[in-house]
C-alpha positions in Angstrom: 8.8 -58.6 11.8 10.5 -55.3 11.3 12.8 -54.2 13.6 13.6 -50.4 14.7 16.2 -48.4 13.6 19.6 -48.7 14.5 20.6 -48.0 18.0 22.5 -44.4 18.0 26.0 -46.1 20.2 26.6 -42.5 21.3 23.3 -42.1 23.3 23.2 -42.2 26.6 22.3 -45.4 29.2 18.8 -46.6 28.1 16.4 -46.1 30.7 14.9 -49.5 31.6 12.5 -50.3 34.5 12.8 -53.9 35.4 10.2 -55.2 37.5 11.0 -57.4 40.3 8.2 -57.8 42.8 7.9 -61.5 42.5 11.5 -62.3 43.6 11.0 -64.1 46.6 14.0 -64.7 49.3 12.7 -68.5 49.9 13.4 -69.2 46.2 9.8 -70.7 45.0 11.0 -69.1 42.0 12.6 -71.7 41.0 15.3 -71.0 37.5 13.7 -67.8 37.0 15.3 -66.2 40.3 18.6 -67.9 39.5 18.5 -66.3 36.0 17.8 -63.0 37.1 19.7 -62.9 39.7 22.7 -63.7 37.6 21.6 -61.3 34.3 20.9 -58.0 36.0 24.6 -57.9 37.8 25.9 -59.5 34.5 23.9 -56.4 32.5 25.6 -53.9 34.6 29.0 -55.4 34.5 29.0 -55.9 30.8 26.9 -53.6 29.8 26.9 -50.2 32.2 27.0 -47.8 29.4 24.2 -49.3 27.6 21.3 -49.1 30.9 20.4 -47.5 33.5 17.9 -49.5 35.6 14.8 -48.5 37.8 13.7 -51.4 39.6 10.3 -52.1 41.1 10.5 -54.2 44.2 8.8 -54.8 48.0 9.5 -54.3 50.9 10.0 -57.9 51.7 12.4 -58.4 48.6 14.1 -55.0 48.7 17.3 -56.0 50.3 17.7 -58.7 47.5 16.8 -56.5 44.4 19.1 -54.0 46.0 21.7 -56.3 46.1 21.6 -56.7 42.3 21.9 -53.2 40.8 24.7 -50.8 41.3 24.7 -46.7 42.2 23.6 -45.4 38.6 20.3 -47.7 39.4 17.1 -46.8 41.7 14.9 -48.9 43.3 11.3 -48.0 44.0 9.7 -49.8 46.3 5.8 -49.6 46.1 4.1 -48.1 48.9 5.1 -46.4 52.1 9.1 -47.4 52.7 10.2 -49.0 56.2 12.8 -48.0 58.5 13.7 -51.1 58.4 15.2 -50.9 55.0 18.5 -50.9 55.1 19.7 -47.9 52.0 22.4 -45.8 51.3 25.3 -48.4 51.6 28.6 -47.8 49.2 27.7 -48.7 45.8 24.0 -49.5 46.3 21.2 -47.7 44.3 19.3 -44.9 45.5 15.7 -46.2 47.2 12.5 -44.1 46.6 9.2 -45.0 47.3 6.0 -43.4 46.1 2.3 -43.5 45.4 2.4 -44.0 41.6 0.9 -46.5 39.3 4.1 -48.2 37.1 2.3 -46.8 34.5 2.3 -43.2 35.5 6.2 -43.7 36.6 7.2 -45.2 32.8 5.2 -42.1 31.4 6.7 -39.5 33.9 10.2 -41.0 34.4 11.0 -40.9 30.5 11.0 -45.1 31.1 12.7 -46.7 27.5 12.6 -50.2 28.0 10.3 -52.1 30.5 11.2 -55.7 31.4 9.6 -58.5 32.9 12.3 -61.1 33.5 9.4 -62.8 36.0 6.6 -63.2 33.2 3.6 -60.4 33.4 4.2 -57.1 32.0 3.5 -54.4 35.0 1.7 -52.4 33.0 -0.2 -52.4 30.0 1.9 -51.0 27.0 2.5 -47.0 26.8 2.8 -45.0 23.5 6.8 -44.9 22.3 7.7 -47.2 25.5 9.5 -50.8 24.0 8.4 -53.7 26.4 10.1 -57.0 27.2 8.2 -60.0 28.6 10.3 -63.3 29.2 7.9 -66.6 29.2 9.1 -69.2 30.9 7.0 -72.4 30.0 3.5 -73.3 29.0 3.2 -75.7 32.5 -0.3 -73.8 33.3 -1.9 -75.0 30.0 -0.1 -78.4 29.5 -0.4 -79.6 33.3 -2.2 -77.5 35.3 -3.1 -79.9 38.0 0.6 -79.2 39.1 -0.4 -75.6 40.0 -3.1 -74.5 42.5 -6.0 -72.6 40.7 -5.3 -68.9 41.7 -1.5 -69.5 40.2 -2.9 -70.7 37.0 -6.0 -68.2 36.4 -3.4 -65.5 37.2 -0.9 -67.1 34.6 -3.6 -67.0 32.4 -4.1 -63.8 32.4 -0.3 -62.7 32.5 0.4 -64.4 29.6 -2.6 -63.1 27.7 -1.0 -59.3 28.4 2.3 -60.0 27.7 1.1 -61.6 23.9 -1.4 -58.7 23.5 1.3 -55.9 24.6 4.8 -56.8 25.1 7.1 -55.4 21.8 8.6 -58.3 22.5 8.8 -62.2 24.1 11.6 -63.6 25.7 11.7 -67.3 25.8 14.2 -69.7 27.9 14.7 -72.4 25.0 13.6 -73.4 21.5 11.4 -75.7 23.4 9.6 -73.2 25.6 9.4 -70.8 22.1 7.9 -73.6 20.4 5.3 -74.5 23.0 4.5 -70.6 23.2 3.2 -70.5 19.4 1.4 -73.4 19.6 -0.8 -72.4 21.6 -0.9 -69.0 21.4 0.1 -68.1 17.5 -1.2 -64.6 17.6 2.5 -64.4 19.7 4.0 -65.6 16.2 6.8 -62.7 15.1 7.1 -61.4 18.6 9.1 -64.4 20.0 12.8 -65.1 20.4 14.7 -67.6 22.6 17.8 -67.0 24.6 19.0 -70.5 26.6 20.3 -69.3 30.9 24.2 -69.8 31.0 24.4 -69.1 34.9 26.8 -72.2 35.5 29.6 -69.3 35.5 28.1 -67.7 38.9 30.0 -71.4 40.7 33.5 -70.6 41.9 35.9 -73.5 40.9 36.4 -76.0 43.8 38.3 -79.4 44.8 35.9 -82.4 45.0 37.4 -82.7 48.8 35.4 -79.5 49.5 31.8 -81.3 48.5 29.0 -82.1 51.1 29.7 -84.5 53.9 26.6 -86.7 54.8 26.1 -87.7 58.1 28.1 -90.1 59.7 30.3 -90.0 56.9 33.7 -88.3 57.1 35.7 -87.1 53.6 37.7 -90.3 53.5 34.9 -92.6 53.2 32.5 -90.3 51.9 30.7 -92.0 48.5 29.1 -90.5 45.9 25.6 -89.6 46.0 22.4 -88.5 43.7 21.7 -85.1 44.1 18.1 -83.7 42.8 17.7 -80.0 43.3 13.9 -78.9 42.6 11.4 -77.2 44.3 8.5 -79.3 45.4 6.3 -78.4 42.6 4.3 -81.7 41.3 5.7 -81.9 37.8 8.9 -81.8 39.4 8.0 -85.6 39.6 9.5 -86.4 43.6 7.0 -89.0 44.5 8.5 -91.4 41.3 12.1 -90.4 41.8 11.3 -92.4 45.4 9.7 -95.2 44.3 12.4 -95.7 41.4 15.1 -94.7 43.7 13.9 -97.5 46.3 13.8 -100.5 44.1 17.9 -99.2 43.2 18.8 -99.2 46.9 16.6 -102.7 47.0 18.7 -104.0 43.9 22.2 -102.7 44.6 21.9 -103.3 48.5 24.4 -101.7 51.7 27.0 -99.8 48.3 24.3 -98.2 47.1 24.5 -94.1 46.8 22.3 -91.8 49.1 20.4 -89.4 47.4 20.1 -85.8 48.4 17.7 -83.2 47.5 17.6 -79.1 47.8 14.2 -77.3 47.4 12.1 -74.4 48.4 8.5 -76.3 49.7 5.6 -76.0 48.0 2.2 -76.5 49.1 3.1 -79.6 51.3 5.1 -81.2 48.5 8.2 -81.4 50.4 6.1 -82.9 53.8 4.5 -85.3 51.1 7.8 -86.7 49.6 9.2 -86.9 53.3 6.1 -89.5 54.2 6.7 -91.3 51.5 10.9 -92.0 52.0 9.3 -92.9 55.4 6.9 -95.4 54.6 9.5 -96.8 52.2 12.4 -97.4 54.7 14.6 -94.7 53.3 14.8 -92.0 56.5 18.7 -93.6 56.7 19.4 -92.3 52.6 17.5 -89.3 51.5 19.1 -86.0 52.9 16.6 -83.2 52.6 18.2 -79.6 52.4 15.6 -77.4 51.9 16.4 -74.2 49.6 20.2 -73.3 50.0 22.6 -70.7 49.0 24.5 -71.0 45.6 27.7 -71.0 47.9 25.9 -74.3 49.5 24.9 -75.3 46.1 28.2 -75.6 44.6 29.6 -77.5 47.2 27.0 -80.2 47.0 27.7 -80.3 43.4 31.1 -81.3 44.1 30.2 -84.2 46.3 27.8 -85.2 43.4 28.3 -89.5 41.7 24.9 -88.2 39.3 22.1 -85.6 38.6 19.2 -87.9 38.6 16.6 -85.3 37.3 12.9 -86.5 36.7 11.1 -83.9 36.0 7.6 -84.0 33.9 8.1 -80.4 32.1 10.8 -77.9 32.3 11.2 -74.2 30.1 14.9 -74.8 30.3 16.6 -76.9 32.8 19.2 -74.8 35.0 20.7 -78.1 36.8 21.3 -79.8 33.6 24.2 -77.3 32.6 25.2 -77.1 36.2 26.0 -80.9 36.5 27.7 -80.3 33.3 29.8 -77.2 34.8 30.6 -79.6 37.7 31.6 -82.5 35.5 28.7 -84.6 37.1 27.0 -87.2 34.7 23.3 -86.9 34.1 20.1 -89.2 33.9 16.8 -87.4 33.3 13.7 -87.4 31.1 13.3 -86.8 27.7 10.6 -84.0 28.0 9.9 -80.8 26.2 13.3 -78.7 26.9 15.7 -81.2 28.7 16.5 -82.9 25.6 17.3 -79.7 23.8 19.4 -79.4 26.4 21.2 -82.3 27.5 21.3 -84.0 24.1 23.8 -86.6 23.8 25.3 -85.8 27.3 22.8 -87.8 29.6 20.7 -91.1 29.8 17.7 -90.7 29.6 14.4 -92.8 31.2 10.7 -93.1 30.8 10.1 -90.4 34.1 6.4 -91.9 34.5 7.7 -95.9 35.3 9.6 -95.8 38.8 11.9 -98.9 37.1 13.1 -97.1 34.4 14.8 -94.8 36.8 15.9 -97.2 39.4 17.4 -99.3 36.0 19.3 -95.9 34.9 20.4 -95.1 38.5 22.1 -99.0 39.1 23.4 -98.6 35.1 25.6 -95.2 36.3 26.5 -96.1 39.8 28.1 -99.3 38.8 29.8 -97.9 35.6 33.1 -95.2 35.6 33.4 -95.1 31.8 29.7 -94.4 31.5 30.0 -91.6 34.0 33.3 -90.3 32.4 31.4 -90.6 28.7 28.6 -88.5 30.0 30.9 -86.0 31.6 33.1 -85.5 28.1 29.9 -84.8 26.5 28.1 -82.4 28.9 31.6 -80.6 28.9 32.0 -80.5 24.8 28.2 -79.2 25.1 28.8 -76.7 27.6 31.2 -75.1 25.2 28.3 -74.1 22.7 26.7 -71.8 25.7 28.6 -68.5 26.1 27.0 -66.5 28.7 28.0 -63.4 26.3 25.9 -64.5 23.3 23.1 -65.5 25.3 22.6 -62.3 27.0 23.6 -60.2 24.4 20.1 -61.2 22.6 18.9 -59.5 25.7 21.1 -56.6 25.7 19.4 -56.6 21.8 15.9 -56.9 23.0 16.5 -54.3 25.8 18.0 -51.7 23.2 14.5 -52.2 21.2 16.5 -54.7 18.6 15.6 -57.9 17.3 17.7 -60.6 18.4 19.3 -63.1 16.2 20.9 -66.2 17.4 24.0 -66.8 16.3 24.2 -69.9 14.4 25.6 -72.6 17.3 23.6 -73.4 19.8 22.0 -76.0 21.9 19.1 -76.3 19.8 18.2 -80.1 18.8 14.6 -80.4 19.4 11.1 -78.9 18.8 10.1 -78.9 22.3 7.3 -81.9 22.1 7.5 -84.2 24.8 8.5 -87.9 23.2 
């Protein structure tokens, strides 16, 4: 592929129109709305003389993207604008509304750059007008039964633009990159992968500021699983009980609660609660719902293990932070979680309940496993520099091709074993 010409470092900020309509509040966006959240501020910090950003947002979200940009940015909301919205605060963009297609804006607005950090392309591509689509995973082809069918005809059809026009296509992993191209090889030459260092958005905090469970006060306080995933179906809940109940069956009144965080989707969560019912577990498994990253971290630091199940991932966000946490890991070998855990968790059969009950006894009852894991997911988390990973953005934004340094993560194709 041949990239443009150089970048002139004397022009002025790049105009780039990100679109962010499908941030949602309740966080059913899962990674994706941790990553952006974190790269847009990041962009501006790091970057502020390289972009100036127009972002496309709701009503409903405008508050939130708002919150991400700084005064040389605009947001424009679609449609007519509330008086509800609150605008004009010190150091927040300007907000404009308006009846224009994106289309008509990127052609009448001088737009540079459009990016999708949320998968489809807003528009359909424009003459002169570089374009940006990030692709997160291949989960609507590979296992779409996890999906309802108006999510997955609509991925369908996002993906299909974002091949057919985007200048260029952001993946979230070697894995997700190699999945992309094999199915969809007219992508080939397009693609380039950039791993999501967001561990850096945690403050540093004493374990003695962790989550309490009930009845438990900080002196007696043990440790406890911690699973934080929506309640998609790949995300793999309904086994991570049954395994987790033959542990608790095995290891007896010492073993560890578990504790989960999630937005719900489509009854999953109401599911996975009937099922820790039926199975005598109301007493152990702590559901939080979705919570803030302030709330995140400090379960974190309460955390004995991430036990993390999941049937397909683009990435894996909690991997890297149980590493940033110094929390040992068990998960599944599938697609990107290998990539990205490598030598730095144990790993189990995520389809045979036993496997993970077996892995979950193995940690609990073992400090120098749990301090082996830890050394490793810290030497790994070394390799991923927030700066190198977002500068292939910054590259890709600036109408460059990206090239990865030679360190990274990488150790795996992306097939699931």
């Amino acid at each position: 592929m041949t990239g443009p010409s150089p970048v002139d470092q004397n022009a002025k900020p790049r105009r780039v129109l990100v679109d962010l309509r499908g941030l949602d509040p309740s966080g059913i966006n899962g990674g994706l709305q941790t990553y952006v959240v974190w790269l847009i501020p990041w962009l501006i910090k790091n970057h502020r003389d390289k972009f100036s950003f127009l972002a496309v947002g709701r009503v409903e979200n405008a508050d939130l993207v708002s919150s991400l940009l700084g005064e040389e940015d605009a947001l424009w909301i679609e449609g007519p604008l509330e008086a509800t919205l609150s605008q004009g605060s010190e150091g927040r963009p300007v907000v404009v509304s308006g009846a224009w297609s994106v289309h008509t804006a990127v052609r009448k607005l001088n737009i540079q750059t459009v990016y999708a950090p949320l998968g489809a392309l807003p528009c359909s591509s424009v003459p002169g007008v570089h374009s940006v689509g990030l692709v997160a995973d291949m989960l609507h082809m590979e296992m779409p039964m996890c999906l309802d069918p108006a999510t997955v005809k609509a991925r369908v059809k996002n993906l299909e633009t974002v091949v057919k026009h985007a200048s260029l296509i952001q993946c979230i992993s070697h894995s997700s990159e190699s999945r992309l191209l094999h199915h969809l090889p007219a992508a080939q030459g397009k693609t380039f992968f950039s791993y999501l260092p967001v561990q850096g958005r945690f403050e540093s905090a004493s374990a003695s500021e962790g989550l309490t469970l009930p009845e438990e006060t900080p002196k007696t306080a043990r440790p406890y699983f911690f699973y934080p995933a929506n309640f998609w179906p790949h995300k793999n809940h309904l086994a991570l009980m049954m395994g987790y109940h033959q542990y608790v069956q095995k290891q007896g009144t010492g073993a560890w609660d578990l504790v989960l965080t999630g937005a719900e989707y489509r009854g999953g969560m109401q599911q996975v609660m009937q099922t820790v019912e039926a199975l005598g577990l109301r007493e152990r498994v702590t559901f939080l719902g979705y919570v803030s990253d302030q709330e995140l971290g400090k379960i974190w630091k309460g955390a004995g293990g991430l036990v993390f199940p999941s049937l397909h991932e683009g990435f894996g966000i909690p991997l890297i932070e149980a590493m940033h946490h110094r929390v040992p890991i068990l998960t599944s070998p599938n697609y990107s979680l290998l990539e990205i855990a490598g030598s730095a968790a144990l790993y189990f059969n995520p389809q045979k309940p036993e496997q993970i009950g077996d892995r979950m006894m193995e940690l609990a009852s073992s400090p120098d496993l749990a301090a082996k894991l830890v050394k490793r997911g810290a030497d790994r988390l070394m390799r991923l520099s927030d700066s190198s990973e977002a500068s292939l953005v910054v590259d890709a934004l600036m109408g460059q091709v990206p090239e990865r340094p030679p360190a990274t993560l990488q150790s795996s194709c992306g097939c699931p074993l």
